[in-house]
N, C-alpha and C positions, 0 to 999 in steps of 0.2 A: 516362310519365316524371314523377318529382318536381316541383314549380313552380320548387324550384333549381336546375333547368336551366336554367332562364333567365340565368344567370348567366351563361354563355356570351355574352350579345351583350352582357356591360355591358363597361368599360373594358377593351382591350385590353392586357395588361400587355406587351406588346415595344412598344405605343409608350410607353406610360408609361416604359419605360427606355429609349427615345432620348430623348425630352423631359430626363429625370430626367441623363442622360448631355450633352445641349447644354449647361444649365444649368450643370454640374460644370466643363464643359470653361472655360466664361464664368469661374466664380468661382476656376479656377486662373487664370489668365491675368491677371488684377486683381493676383493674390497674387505671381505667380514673380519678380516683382521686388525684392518686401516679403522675402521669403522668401530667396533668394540674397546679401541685404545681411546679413542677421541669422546666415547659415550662417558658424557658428565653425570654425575651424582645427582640423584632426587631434591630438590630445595622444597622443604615443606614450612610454609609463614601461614600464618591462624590467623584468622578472621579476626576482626572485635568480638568479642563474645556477645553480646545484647545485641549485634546485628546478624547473627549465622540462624539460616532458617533448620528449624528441625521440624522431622515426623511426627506425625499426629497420630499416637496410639489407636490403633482403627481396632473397633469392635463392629457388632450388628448394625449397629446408629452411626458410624461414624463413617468416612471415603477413604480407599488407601490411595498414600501418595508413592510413589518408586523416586528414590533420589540415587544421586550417586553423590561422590565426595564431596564435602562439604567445605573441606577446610580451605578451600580456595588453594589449593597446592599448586605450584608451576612445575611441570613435568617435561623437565629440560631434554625431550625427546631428538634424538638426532637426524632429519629428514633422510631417507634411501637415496640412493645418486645410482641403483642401475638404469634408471628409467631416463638418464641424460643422455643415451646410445638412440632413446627413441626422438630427442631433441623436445622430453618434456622439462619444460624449469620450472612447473609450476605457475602455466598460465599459456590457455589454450591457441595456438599461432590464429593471427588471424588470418591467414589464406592455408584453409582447410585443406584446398586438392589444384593440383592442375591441369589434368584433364579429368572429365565425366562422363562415362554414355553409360547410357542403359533407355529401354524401349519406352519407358511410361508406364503410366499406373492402368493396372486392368479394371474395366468399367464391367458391372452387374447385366447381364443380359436386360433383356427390355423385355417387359410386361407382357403376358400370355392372359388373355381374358377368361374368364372362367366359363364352365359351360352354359347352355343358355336353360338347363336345367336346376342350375346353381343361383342363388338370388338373394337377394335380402329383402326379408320383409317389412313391411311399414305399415304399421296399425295390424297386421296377421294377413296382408293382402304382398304377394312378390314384386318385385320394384326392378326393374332392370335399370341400372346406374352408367351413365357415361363414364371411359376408360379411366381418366385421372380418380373420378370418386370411386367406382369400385379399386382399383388399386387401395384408395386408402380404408376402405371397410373390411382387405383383405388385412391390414395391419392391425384394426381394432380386432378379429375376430382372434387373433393367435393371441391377446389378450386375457379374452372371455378367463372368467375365473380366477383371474389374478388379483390380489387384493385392490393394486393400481385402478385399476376397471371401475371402483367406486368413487376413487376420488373425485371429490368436487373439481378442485381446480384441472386434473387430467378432463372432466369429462365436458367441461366448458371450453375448454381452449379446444379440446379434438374438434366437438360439436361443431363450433365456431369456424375452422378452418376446413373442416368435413363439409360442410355447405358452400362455404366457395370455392370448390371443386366442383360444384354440381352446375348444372344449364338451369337456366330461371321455370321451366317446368318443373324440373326435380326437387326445386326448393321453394316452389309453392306448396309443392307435397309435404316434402320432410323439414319437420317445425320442433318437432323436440326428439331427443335422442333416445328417451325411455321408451320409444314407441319403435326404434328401431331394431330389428330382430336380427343378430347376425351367424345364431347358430348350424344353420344349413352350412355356412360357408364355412365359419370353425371345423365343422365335420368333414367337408371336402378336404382343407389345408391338411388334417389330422388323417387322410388315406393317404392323401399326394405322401404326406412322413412316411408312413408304412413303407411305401413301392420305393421310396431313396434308399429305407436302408434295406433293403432287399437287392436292390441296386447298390452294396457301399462298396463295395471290389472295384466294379466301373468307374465310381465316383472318384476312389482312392485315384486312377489311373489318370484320372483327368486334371485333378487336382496335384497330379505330381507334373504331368507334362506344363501346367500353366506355371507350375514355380522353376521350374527349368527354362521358360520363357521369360516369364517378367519377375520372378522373383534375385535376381543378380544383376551387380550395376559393376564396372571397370572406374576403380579411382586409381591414378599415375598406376596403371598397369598390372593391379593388385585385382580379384576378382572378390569380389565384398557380397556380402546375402542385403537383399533387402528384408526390412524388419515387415513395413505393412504394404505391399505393393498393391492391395486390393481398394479400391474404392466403396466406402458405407454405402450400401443399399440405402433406398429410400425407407423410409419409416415413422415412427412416433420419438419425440423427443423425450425419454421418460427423467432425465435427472436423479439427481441423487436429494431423498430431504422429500421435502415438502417444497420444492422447485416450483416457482411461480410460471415458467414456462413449460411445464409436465404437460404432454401429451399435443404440443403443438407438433405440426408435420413436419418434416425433414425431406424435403422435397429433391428427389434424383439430380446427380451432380452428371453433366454433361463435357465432353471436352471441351468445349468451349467458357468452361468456369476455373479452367485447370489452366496455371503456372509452370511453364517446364525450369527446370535449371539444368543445365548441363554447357559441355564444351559448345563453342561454335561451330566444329565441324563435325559436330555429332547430336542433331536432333533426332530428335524421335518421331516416326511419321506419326500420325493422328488417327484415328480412326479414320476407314472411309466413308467418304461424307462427311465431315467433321473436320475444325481447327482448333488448335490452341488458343486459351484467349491470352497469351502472352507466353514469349521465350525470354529468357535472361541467362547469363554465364557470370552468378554472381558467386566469385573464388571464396568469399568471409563468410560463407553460409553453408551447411553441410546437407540440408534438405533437397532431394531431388525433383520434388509437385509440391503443390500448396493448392487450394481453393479455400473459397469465402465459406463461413458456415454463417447459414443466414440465421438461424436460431440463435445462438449465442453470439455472432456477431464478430467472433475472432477467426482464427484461421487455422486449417487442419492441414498437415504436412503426411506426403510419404518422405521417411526418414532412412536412413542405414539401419540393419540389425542391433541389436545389444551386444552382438557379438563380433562386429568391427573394429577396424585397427581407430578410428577417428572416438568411437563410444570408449575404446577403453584409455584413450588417453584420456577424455573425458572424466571419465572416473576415477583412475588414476590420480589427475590432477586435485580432484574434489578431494580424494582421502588425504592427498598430502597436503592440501591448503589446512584441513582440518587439523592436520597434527603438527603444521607450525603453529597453529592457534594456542599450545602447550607452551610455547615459546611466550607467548602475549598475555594466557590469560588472567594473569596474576596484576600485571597492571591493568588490563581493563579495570578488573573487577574493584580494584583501587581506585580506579576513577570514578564508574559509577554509585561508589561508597559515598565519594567525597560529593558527588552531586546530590545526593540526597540532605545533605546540609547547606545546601545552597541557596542566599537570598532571592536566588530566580526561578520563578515558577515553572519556566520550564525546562532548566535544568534538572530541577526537582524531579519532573513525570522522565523526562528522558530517564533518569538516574534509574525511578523505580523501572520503567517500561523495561530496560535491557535487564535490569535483576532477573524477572517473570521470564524475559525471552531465554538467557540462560539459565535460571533455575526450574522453569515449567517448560522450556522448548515452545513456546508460544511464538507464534508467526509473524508478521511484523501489522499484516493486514492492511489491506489500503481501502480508500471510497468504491463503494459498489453500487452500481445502477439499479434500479426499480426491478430490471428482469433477471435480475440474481439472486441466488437462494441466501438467505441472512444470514450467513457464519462471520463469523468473528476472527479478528489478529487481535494483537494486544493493542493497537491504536484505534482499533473502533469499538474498544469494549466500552460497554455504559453501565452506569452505575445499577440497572438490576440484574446485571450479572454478574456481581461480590456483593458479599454478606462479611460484615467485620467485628467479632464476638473478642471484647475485651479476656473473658474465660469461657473457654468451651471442654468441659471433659477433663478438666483438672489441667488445664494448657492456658497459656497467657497467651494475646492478642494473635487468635486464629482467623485465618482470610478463608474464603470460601469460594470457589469460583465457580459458576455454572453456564455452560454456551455452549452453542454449536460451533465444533471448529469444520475445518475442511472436511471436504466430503458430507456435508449436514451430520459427523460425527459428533455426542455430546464429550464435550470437556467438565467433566466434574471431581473437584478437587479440594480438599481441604489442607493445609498449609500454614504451621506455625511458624511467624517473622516476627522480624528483633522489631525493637520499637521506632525507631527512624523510619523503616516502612510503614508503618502501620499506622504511626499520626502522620504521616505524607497522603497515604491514603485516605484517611478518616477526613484532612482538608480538602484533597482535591471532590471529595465526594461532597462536600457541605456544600447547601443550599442549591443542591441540582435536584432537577426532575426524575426519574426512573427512567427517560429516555434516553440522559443527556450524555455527553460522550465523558467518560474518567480522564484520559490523557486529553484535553480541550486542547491545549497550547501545541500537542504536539502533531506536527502532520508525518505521515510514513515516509514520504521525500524525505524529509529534515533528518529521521532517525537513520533511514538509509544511507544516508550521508554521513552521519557520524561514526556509525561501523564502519564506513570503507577511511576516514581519519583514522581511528583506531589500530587497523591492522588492514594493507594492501589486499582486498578480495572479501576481506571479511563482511558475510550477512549474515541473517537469523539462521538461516539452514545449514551453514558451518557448525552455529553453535550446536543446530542440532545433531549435526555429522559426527561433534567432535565430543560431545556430552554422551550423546548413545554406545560409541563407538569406546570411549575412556570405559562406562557404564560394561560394555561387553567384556571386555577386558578385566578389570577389576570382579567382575561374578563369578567368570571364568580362573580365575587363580582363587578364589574360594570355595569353588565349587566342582573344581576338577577331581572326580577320585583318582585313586591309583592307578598306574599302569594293570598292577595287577587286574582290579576288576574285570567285572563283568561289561561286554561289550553294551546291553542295554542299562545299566548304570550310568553309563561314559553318554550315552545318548539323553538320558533323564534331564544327568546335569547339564548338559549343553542345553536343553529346554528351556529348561528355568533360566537359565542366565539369557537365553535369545528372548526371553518372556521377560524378565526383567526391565528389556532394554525398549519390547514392541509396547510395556505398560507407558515406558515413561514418553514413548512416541504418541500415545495416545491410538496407538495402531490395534482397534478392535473390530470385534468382526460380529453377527449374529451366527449363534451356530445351526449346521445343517440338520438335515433331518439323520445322516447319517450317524454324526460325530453324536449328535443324543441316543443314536441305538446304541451306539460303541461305549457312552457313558454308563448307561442303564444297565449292559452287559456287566462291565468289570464291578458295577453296586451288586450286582447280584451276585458276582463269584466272591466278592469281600465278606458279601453277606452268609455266604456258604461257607467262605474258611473259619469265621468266626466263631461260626456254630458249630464246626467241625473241634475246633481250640476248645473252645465250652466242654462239649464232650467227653472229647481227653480226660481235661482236666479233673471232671466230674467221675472218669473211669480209674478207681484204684489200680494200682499195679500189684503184682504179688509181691509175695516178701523175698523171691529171688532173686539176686544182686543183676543177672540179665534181662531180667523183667521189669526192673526198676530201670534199668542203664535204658533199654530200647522205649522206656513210655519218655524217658528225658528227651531222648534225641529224636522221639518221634513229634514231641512237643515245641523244640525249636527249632524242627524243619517246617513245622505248619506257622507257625511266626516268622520265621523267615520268610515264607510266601506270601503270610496277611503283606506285611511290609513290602514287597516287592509289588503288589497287585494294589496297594494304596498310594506307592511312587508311579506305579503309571497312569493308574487314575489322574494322578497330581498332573502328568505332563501332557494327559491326553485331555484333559479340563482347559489347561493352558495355549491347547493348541487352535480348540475349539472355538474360545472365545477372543484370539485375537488372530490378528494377522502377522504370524512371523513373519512370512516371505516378505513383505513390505518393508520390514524392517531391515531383513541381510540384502534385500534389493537396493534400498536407496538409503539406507541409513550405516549400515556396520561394516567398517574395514573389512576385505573377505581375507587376506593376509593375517587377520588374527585368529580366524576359525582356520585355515589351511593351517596356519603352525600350533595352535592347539592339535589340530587333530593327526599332527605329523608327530607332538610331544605324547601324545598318549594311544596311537595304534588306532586309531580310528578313522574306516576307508572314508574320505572325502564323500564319496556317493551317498553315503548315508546322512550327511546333512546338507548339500544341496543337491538340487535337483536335475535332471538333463539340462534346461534352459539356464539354469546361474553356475554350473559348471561351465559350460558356453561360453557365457557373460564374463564370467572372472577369471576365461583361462591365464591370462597375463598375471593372477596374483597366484593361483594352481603352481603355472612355471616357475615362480621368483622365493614366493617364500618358504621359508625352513622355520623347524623349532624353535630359533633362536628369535622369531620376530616377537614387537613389540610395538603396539601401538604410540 
């Protein structure tokens, strides 16, 4: 082993973060008095009426929309100051660390050829493939059966790149892919699985001695977890969507494609045999490897955990930029008013484009290359993604908005806006194509630049930090029960309210095969209590005053259960189909759910999980009942 192994016995970093955490807990407690006297009064100013967007009563026919406050209220929120002991101000230092080691990122064993009994067929006859092509026919076969396996565009691009991998014999041979057989090999990879997990104790053991090796790096003397110390195995590029590069190779990253960062006098030896294809000791930057990803054309870092002192200032800072945005965003929103009465066209789109960004959470979007999956921000929407219905469903000028956002996620949205938007929109759309861009005048440079005029730091993803995050907060004081309650009560409402906020993220998810059995179960006990209620009710009691008293009270404890088994229905439906965790991961103050759950008796564990307790010990340590977004 390395001699920076030894890293390992120096300071343990989970006490440096209870130490780091007592400390925090001390210097709030000096402050929450300073801090509660100096906390100003709520300023609530109303919108123009004919310009405030409202809900679009959703039925069968219609899309629901998730909003939060409407009335444009500045929520003269007071930033926290114990986070200045960590030297955060609310903007991330730019020299991260001063010293760095750690070993380097661990590379994937190298390929083991399969046996000479093991083959892929071609036309029904066995094909023995040179190393690179079998490698990648052993990627198609863990495929087999997957819906993927059909696509067109996966099965053109594999095809495509699966033959030059082959020697000029092999691909005189093999000419189309429907002729290629790869289920002998599928069956092999599917025993090789059996014998691993029959083997997963040994596995376990292995897998722990390599995270004890390369999974920890020393920043100024602190021992920090690395998040992905592993190198991507080679593979199939599958994307997300309907990915125009689905199914091109992903071709094994060698040490020689990897960027070290660390101190000067602490490289990393290389593998043997093997160099770096470059060292640097750059202090502005917190990633410790990088390599080129020749697929997509950007670049893939090993990074620190989530659970590092550099991530949670990190985040830290993100949550607090958002909540001075409380401070701002009453005059934004007053500016982007006044732009929409504006003789300049494209002040005009700017005007509407930040409306959409803060009132749908829409992205800002930039130009995208030919090898990129089609999603949309709000500057590269085109005019056939809105529909603009003068009356729809008894509603005046309803906007409709249909596209794929991130992730080839659909955004679909119905939205009633005052009229200044809505003839902004109806010109910017006039006499364009169904290809043509709606914001034409504006480019995402332009607008990103106006946000950071605006408010110091400020871009789309504040808005959306500080809209979801206001959104969490305000569900959460509507929706909280009593302490009293019951502890699954206390968990329901916090669903919805975390549901709430992942709607209006747009954070959805398909659901598993699981979460449908779990669905299907509680229709069926609902469907049993109902019928149990029915019966009851159908069964007379005697005419004895106890006979009567026990059919009462046996009848609204069977209602009290429908109702209890149709709220979980409710929040296991809502869990199903979106993606919470995406949303308390990067979206919602974890300070609000910690002093929610500190104001009503609900253990922490119960709503995050090992890895975002991890994550958020720094807001775990700091906040009390009394926070507020």
């Amino acid at each position: 082993m390395p001699s920076h192994r030894n890293l390992l016995n120096g300071w343990p970093y989970k006490f440096a973060a209870t130490r780091r955490a007592a400390f925090l807990r001390q210097q709030q407690q000096q402050q929450q008095e300073q801090q509660q006297q100096q906390q100003p009064e709520e300023e609530h100013v109303e919108p123009n009426e004919e310009d405030a967007d409202v809900e679009l009563e959703s039925d069968e026919e219609s899309l629901p929309i998730i909003q939060c406050d409407d009335t444009g209220s500045a929520v003269n929120s007071s930033p926290s100051t114990w986070h200045e002991q960590l030297s955060v101000m609310g903007n991330e230092d730019k020299i991260k660390w001063h010293s760095l080691q750690h070993v380097g990122p661990l590379f994937p064993p190298p390929y083991v050829r399969l046996p000479d009994q093991v083959q892929m067929l071609y036309n029904g006859q066995p094909m023995r493939l040179s190393l690179a092509a079998e490698e990648a026919a052993t990627w198609y076969a863990k495929l087999l059966g997957r819906p993927v396996a059909q696509n067109e565009i996966f099965r053109a691009n594999f095809f495509s790149q699966f033959r030059m991998l082959m020697g000029e014999n092999e691909r005189s041979i093999v000419q189309e892919l429907s002729l290629c057989g790869f289920e002998r090999i599928a069956q092999h990879l599917q025993r090789q699985g059996e014998d691993v997990t029959s083997r997963r104790q040994q596995q376990q053991r292995q897998q722990q001695l390599e995270q004890q090796h390369y999974g920890y790096c020393s920043i100024d003397g602190r021992l920090e977890r690395i998040g992905n110390y592993r190198i991507e195995p080679a593979g199939i590029f599958l994307g997300r969507g309907n990915h125009p590069l689905m199914g091109t190779l992903k071709p094994r990253i060698r040490p020689e494609d990897v960027t070290i960062n660390c101190s000067p006098l602490a490289v990393p030896a290389a593998p043997a045999g093997h160099h770096w294809q470059a060292v640097q000791h750059n202090q502005s930057v917190a990633w410790l490897a990088r390599w080129h990803d020749t697929v997509t054309s950007g670049y893939k870092y090993m990074l620190l955990s989530s659970a590092s002192r550099l991530q949670g200032i990190r985040d830290l800072n993100k949550f607090e930029l958002a909540r001075r945005l409380s401070n701002h965003i009453q005059s934004i929103r007053q500016s982007y008013w006044e732009d929409w009465k504006s003789p300049n066209l494209m002040q005009r789109q700017r005007g509407v484009a930040l409306y959409f960004i803060d009132r749908l959470m829409l992205r800002v979007g930039n130009d995208k290359s030919e090898n990129t999956a089609d999603t949309e921000g709000c500057c590269t929407l085109r005019v056939e993604h809105l529909q603009l219905f003068e009356q729809l469903q008894g509603s005046a000028h309803v906007v409709e908005l249909n596209f794929l956002g991130k992730d080839s996620i659909q955004f679909r949205r119905k939205l009633v806006v005052g009229q200044h938007v809505f003839e902004n929109l109806r010109s910017f759309m006039q006499h364009k194509q169904p290809k043509d861009l709606i914001f034409d005048q504006l480019a995402a440079k332009k607008l990103n630049q106006h946000l950071s005029s605006l408010m110091h730091g400020l871009t789309a993803k504040v808005f959306r930090t500080y809209n979801a995050s206001k959104l969490l907060q305000s569900c959460l004081d509507e929706l909280a029960p009593d302490v009293t309650r019951s502890l699954k009560d206390k968990l329901n409402a916090y669903t919805i309210a975390n549901a709430n906020a992942a709607k209006f993220c747009n954070h959805q998810r398909a659901p598993t095969k699981a979460a449908k059995n779990k669905l299907n179960s509680f229709k069926r006990a609902i469907r049993a209590k109902q019928l149990a209620i029915d019966n009851l009710r159908r069964t007379r009691p005697t005419t004895l005053p106890v006979s009567t008293a026990n059919h009462a009270r046996r009848l609204m404890q069977l209602q009290n259960e429908l109702a209890m088994l149709e709220s979980q229905l409710n929040a296991a439906t809502l869990r199903s189909s979106l993606a919470l965790n995406t949303s308390k991961m990067n979206y919602l103050d974890p300070r609000i759910t910690v002093a929610w759950c500190s104001k009503h008796g609900v253990p922490i564990e119960k709503i995050f999980s090992a890895a975002l307790r991890t994550k958020f010990d720094w807001a775990i340590s700091v906040a009390d009942a009394s926070f507020r977004f």
